[in-house]
GUDRENDO-154169 format. One record per atom (N, C-alpha, C): residue number from 1; x, y, z; atom name. Coordinates in nm, 4 decimals, padded with zeros to 6 digits. Example, Ala and Ser with C-alpha at 12.3 -4.5 7.8 and 13.67 -1.06 7.14 Angstrom:
BEGIN
[pt 1 [01.3190 -00.5690 00.7800] 'N']
[pt 1 [01.2300 -00.4500 00.7800] 'CA']
[pt 1 [01.3200 -00.3300 00.7800] 'C']
[pt 2 [01.2850 -00.2250 00.7080] 'N']
[pt 2 [01.3670 -00.1060 00.7140] 'CA']
[pt 2 [01.2900 00.0030 00.7870] 'C']
END
This chain:
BEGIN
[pt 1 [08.3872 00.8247 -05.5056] 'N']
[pt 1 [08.2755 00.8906 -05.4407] 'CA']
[pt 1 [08.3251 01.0048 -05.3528] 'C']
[pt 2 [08.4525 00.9444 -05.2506] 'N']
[pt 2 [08.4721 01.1056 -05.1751] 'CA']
[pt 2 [08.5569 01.2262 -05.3026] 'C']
[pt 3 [08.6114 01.1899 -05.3862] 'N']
[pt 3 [08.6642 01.2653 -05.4433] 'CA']
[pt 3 [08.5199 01.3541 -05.5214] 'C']
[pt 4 [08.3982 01.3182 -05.5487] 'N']
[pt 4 [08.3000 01.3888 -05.6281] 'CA']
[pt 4 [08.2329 01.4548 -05.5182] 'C']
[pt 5 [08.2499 01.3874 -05.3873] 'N']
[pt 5 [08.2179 01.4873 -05.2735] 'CA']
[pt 5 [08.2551 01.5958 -05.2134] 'C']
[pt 6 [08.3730 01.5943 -05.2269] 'N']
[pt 6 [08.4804 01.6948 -05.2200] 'CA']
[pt 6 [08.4668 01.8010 -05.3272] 'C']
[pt 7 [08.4962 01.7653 -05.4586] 'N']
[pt 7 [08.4409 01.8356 -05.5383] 'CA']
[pt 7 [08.2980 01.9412 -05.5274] 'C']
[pt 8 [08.2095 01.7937 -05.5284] 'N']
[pt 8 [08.0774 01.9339 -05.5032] 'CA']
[pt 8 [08.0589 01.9808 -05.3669] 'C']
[pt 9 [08.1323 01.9365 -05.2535] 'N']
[pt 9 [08.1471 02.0576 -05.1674] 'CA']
[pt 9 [08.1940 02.2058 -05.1690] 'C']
[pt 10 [08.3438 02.1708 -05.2334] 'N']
[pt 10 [08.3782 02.2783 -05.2734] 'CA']
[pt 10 [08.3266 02.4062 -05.3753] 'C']
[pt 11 [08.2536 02.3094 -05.4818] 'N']
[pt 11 [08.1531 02.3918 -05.5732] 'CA']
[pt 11 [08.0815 02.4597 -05.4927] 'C']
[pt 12 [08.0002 02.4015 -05.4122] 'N']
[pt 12 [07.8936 02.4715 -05.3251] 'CA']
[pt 12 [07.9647 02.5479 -05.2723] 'C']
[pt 13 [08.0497 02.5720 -05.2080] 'N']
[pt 13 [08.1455 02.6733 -05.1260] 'CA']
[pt 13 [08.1843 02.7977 -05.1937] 'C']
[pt 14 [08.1853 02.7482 -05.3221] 'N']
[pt 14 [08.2463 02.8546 -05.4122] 'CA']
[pt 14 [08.1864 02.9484 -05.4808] 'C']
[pt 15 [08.0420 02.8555 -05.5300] 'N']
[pt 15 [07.9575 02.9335 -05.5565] 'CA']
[pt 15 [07.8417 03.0309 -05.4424] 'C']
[pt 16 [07.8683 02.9630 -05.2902] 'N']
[pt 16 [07.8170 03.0895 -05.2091] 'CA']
[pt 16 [07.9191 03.2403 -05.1727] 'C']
[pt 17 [07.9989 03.1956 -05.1871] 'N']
[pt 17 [08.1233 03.2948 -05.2117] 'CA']
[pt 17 [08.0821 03.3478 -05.3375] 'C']
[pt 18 [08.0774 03.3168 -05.4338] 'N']
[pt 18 [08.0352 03.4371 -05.5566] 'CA']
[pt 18 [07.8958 03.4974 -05.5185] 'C']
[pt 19 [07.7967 03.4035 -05.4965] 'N']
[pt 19 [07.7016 03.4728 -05.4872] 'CA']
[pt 19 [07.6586 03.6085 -05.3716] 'C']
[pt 20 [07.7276 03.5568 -05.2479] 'N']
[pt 20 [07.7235 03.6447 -05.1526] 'CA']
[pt 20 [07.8621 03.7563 -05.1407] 'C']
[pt 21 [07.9749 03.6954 -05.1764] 'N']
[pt 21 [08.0854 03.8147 -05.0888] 'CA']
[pt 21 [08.0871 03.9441 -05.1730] 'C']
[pt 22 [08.0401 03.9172 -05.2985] 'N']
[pt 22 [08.0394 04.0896 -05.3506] 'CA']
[pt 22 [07.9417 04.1673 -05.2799] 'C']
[pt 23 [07.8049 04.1318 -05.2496] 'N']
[pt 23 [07.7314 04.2355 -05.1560] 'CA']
[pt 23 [07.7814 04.2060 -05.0459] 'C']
[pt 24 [07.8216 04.1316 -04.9484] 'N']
[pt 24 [07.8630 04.1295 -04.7673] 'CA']
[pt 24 [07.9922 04.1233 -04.7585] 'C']
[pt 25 [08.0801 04.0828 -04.8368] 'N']
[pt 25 [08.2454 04.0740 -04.8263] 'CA']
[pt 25 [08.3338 04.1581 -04.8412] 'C']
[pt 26 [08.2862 04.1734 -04.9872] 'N']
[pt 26 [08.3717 04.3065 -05.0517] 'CA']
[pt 26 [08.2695 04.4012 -05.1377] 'C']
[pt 27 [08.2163 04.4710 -05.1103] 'N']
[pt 27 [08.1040 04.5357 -05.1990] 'CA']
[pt 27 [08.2445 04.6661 -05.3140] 'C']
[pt 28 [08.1592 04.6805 -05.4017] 'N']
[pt 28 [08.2578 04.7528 -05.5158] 'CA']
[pt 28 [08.3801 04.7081 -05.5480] 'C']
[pt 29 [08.4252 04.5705 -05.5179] 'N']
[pt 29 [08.5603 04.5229 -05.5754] 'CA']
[pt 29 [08.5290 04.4496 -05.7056] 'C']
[pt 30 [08.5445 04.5260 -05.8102] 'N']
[pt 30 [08.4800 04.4027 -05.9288] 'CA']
[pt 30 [08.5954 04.3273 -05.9697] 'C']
[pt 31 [08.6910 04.3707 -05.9474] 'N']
[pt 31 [08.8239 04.2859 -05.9654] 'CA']
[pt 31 [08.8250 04.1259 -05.8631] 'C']
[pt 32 [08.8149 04.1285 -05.7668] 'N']
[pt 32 [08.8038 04.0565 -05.6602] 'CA']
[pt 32 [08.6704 03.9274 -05.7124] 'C']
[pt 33 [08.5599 04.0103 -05.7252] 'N']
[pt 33 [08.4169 03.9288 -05.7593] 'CA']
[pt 33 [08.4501 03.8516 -05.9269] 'C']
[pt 34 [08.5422 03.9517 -06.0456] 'N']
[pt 34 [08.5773 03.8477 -06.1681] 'CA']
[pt 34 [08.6624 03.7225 -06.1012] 'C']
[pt 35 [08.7901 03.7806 -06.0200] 'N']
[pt 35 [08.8375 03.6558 -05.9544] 'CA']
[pt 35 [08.7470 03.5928 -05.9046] 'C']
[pt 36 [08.6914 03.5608 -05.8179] 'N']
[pt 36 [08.5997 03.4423 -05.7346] 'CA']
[pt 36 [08.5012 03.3626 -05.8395] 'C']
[pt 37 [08.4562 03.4730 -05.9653] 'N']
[pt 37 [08.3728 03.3574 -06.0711] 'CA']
[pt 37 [08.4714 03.3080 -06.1694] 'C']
[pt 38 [08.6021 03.3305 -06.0932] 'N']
[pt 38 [08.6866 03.2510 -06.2720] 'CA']
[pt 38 [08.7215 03.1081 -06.1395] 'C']
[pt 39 [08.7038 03.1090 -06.0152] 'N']
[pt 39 [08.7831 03.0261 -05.9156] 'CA']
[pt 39 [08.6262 02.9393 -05.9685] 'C']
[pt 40 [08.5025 02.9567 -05.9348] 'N']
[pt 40 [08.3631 02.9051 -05.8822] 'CA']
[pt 40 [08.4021 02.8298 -06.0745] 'C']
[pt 41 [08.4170 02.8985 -06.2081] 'N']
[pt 41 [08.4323 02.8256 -06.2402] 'CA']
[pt 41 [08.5246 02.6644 -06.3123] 'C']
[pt 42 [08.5946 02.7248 -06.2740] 'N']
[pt 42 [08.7725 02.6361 -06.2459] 'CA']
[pt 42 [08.6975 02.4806 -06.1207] 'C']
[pt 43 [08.6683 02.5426 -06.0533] 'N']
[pt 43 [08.5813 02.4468 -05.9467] 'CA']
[pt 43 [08.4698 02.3891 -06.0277] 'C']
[pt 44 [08.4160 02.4550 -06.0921] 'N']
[pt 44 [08.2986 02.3909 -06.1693] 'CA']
[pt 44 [08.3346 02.2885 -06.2808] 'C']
[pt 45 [08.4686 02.2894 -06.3257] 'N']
[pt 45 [08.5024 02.2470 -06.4246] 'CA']
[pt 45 [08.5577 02.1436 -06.3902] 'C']
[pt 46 [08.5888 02.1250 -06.1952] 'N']
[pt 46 [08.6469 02.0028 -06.1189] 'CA']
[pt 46 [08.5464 01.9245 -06.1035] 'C']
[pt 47 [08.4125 01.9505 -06.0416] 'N']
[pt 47 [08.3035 01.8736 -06.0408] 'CA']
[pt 47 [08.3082 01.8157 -06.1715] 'C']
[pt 48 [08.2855 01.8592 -06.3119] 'N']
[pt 48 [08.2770 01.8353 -06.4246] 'CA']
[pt 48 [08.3713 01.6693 -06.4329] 'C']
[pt 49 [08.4895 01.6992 -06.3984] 'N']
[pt 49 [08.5839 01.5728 -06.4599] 'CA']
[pt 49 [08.5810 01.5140 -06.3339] 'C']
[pt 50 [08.5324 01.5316 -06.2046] 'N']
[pt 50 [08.5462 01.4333 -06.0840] 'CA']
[pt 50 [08.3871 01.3276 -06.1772] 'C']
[pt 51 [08.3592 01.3658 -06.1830] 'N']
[pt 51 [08.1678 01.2814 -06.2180] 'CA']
[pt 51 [08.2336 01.1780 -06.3083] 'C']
[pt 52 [08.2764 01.2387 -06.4057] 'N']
[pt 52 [08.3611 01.1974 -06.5244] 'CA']
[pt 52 [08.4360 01.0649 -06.4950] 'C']
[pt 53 [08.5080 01.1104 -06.3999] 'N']
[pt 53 [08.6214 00.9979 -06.3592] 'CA']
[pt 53 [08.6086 00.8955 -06.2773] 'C']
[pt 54 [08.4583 00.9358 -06.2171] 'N']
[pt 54 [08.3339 00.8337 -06.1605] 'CA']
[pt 54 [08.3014 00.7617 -06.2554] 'C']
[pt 55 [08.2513 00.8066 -06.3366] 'N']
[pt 55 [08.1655 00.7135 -06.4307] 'CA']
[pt 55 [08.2860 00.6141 -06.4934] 'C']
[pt 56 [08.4254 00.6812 -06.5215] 'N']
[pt 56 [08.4875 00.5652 -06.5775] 'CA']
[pt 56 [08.5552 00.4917 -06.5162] 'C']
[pt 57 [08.5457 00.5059 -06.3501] 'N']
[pt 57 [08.5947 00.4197 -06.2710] 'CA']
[pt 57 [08.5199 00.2933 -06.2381] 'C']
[pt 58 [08.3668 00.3753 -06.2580] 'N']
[pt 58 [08.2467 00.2409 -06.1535] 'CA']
[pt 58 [08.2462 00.1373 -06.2536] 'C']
[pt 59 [08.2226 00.0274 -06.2282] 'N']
[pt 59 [08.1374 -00.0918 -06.2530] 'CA']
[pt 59 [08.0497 -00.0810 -06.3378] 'C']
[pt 60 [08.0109 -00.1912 -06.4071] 'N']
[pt 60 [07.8637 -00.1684 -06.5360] 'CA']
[pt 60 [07.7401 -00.1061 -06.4399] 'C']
[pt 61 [07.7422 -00.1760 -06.3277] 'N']
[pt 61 [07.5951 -00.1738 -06.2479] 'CA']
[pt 61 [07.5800 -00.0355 -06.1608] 'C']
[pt 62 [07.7060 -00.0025 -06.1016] 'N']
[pt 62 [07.7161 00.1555 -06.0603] 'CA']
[pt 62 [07.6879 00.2170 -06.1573] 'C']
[pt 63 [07.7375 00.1967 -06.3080] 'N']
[pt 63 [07.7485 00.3142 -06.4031] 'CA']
[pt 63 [07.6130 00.3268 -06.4188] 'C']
[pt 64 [07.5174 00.2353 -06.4723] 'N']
[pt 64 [07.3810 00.2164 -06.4949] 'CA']
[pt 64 [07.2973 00.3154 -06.4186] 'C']
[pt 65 [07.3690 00.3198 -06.2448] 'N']
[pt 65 [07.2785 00.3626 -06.1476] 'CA']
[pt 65 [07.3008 00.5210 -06.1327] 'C']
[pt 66 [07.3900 00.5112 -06.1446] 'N']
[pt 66 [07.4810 00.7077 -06.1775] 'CA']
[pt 66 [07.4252 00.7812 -06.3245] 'C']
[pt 67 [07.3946 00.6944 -06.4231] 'N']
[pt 67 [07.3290 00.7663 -06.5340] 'CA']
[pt 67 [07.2270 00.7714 -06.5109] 'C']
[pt 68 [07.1628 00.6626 -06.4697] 'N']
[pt 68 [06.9621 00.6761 -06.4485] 'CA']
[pt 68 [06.9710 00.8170 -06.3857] 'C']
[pt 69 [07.0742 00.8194 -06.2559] 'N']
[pt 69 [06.9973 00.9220 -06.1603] 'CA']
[pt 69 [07.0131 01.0670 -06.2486] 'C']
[pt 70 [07.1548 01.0387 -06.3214] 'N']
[pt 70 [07.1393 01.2138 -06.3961] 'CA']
[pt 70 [07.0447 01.1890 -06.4662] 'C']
[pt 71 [07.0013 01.1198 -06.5904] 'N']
[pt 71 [06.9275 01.1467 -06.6339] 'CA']
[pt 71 [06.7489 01.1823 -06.6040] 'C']
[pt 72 [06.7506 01.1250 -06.4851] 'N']
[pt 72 [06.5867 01.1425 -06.4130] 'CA']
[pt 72 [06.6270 01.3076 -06.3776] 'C']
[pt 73 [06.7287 01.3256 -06.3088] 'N']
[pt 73 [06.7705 01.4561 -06.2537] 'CA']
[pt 73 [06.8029 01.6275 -06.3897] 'C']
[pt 74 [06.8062 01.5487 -06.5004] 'N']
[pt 74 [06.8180 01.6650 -06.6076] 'CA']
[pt 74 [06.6918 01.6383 -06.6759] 'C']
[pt 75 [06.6231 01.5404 -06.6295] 'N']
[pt 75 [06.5102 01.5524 -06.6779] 'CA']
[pt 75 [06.4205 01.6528 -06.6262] 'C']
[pt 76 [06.3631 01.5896 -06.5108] 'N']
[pt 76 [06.3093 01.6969 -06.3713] 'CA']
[pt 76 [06.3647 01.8348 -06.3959] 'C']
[pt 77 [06.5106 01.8444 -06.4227] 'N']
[pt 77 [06.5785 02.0156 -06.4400] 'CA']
[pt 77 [06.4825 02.0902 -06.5321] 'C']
[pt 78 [06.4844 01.9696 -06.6811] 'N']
[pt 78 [06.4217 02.0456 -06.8087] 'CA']
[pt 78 [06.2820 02.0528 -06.7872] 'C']
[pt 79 [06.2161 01.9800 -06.7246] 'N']
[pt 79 [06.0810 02.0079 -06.7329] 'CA']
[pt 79 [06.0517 02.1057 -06.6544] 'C']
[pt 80 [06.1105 02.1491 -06.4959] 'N']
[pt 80 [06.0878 02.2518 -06.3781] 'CA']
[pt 80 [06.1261 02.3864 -06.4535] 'C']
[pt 81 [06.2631 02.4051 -06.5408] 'N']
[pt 81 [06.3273 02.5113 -06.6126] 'CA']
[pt 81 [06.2446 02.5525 -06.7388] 'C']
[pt 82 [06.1672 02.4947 -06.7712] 'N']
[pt 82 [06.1054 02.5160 -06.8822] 'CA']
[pt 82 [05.9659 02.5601 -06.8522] 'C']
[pt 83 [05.9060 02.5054 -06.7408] 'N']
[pt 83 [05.7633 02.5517 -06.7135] 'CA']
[pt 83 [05.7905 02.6520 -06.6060] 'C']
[pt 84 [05.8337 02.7075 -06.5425] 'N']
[pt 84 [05.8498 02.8029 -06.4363] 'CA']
[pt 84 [05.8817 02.9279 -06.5448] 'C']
[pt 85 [05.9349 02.9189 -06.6565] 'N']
[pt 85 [05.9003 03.0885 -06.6467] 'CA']
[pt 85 [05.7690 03.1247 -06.7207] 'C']
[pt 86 [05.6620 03.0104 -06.7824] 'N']
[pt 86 [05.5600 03.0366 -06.8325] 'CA']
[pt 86 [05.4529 03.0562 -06.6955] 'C']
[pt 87 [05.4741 02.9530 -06.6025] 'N']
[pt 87 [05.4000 02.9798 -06.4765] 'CA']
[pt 87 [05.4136 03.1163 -06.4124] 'C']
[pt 88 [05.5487 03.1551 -06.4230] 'N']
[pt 88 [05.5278 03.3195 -06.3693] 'CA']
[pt 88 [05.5463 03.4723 -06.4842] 'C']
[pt 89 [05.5011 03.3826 -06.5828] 'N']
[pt 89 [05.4524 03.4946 -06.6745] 'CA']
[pt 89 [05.3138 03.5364 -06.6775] 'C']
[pt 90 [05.2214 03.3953 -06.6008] 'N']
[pt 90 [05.1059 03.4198 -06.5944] 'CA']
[pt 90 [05.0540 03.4449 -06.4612] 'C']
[pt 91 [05.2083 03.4497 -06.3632] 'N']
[pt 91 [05.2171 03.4894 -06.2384] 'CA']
[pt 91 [05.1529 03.4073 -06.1455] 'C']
[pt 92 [05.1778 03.2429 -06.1949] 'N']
[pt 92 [05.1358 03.1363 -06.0891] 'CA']
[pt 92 [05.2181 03.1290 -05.9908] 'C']
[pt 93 [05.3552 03.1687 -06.0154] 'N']
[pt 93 [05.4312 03.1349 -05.9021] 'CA']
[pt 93 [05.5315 03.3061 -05.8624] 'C']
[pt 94 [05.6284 03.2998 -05.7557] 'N']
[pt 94 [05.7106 03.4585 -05.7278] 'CA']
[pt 94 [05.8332 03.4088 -05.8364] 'C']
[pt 95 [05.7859 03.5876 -05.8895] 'N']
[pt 95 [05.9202 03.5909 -05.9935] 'CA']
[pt 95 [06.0581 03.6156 -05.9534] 'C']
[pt 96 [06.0700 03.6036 -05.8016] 'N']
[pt 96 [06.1898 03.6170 -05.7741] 'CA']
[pt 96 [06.3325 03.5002 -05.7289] 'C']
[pt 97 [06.2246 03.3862 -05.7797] 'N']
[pt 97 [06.3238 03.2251 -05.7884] 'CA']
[pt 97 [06.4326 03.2778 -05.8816] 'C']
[pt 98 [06.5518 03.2498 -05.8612] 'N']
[pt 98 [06.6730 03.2325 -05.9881] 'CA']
[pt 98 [06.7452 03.0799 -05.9834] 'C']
[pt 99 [06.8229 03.0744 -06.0417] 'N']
[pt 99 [06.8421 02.9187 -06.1243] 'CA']
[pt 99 [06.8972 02.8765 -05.9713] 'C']
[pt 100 [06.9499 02.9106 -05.8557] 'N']
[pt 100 [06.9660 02.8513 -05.7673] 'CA']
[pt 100 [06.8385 02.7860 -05.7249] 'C']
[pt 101 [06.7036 02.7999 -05.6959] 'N']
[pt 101 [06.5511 02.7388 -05.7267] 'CA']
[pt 101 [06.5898 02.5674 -05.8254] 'C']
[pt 102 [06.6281 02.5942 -05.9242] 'N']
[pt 102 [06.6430 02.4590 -06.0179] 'CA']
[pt 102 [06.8057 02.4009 -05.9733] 'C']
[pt 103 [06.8609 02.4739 -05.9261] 'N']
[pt 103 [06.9351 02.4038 -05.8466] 'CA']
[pt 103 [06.9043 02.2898 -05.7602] 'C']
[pt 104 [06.8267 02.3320 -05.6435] 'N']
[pt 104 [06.7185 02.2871 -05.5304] 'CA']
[pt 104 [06.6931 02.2236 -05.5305] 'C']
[pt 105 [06.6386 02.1833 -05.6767] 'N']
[pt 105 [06.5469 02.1202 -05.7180] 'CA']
[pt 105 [06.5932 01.9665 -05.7687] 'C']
[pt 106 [06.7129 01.9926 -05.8700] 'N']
[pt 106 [06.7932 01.8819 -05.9672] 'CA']
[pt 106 [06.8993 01.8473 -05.8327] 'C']
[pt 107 [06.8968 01.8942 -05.7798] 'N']
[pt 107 [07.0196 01.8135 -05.6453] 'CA']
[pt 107 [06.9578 01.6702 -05.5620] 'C']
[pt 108 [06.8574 01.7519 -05.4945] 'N']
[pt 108 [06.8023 01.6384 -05.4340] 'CA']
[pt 108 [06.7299 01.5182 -05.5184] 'C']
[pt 109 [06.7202 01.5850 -05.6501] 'N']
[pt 109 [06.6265 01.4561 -05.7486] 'CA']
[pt 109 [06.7355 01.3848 -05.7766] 'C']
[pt 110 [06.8733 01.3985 -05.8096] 'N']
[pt 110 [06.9872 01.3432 -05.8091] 'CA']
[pt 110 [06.9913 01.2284 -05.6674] 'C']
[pt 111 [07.0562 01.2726 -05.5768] 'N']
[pt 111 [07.0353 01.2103 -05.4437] 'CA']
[pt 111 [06.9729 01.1338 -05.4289] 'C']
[pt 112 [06.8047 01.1528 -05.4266] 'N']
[pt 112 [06.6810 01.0513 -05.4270] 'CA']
[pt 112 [06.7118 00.9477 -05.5346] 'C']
[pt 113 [06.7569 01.0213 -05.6570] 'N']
[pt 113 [06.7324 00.8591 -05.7443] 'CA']
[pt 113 [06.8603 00.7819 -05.7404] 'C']
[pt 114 [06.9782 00.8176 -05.6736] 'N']
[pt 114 [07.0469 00.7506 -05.7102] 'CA']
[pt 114 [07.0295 00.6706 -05.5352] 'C']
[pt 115 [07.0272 00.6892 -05.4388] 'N']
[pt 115 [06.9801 00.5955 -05.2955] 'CA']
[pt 115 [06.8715 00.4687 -05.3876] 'C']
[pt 116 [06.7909 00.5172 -05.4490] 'N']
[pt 116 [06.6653 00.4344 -05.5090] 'CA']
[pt 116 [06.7143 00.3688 -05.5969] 'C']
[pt 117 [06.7814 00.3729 -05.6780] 'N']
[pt 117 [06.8541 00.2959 -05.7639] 'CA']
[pt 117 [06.9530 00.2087 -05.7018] 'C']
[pt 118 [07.0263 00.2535 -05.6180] 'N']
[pt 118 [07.1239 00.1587 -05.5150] 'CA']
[pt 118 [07.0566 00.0397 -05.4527] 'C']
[pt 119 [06.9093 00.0786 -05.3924] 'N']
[pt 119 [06.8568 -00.0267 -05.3397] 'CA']
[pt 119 [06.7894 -00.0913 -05.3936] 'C']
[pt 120 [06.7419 -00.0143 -05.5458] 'N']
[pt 120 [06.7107 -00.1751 -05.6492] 'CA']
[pt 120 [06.7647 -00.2673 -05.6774] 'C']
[pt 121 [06.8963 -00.2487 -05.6795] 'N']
[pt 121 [07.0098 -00.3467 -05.7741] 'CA']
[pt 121 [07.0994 -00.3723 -05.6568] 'C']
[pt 122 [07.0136 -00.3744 -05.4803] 'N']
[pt 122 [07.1133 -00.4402 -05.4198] 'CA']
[pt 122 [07.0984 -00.5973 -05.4137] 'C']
END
């Protein structure tokens, strides 16, 4: 668990660093900004095998509770990712959400189901 924490801390770290230091850090370094998205995804690819190495570490009953939650959580992703750009084609919602929005979104549904799942099967 601290090792997938660590991990997606650092993800998060890495990816506000890509997203922000080319406009406030370093503006016109595109050399600098390819470095930081080959680091954000090298980091991304750590989250990737930390989850990984969760799942083949836990228990039947952890594992159970760690898949429900992704799967409720890529569920929620596909259904929010899939209807948001028809909603703001017909301009129900601001077209200026980007996938950090479904980010937002699949994190905390993660979180929530997996606390909720913990305290079913305590």
């Amino acid at each position: 668990t601290r090792r997938c924490a660590f991990w997606a801390g650092a993800w998060i770290l890495a990816s506000a660093l890509f997203r922000f230091g080319p406009e406030f850090l370093w503006p016109g370094q595109l050399w600098l900004t390819i470095a930081v998205a080959a680091i954000n995804l090298g980091v991304g690819v750590g989250v990737v095998l930390a989850m990984r190495d969760a799942l083949n570490n836990a228990d039947e009953l952890h594992r159970k509770v760690i898949l429900e939650a992704m799967a409720i959580a890529l569920g929620v992703g596909l259904v929010v990712g899939t209807l948001y750009p028809t909603m703001e084609h017909h301009e129900l919602v601001p077209s200026d959400v980007n996938m950090a929005g479904l980010i937002l979104v699949m994190g905390p549904t993660f979180l929530t189901s997996m606390i909720l799942g913990l305290r079913r099967y305590r």
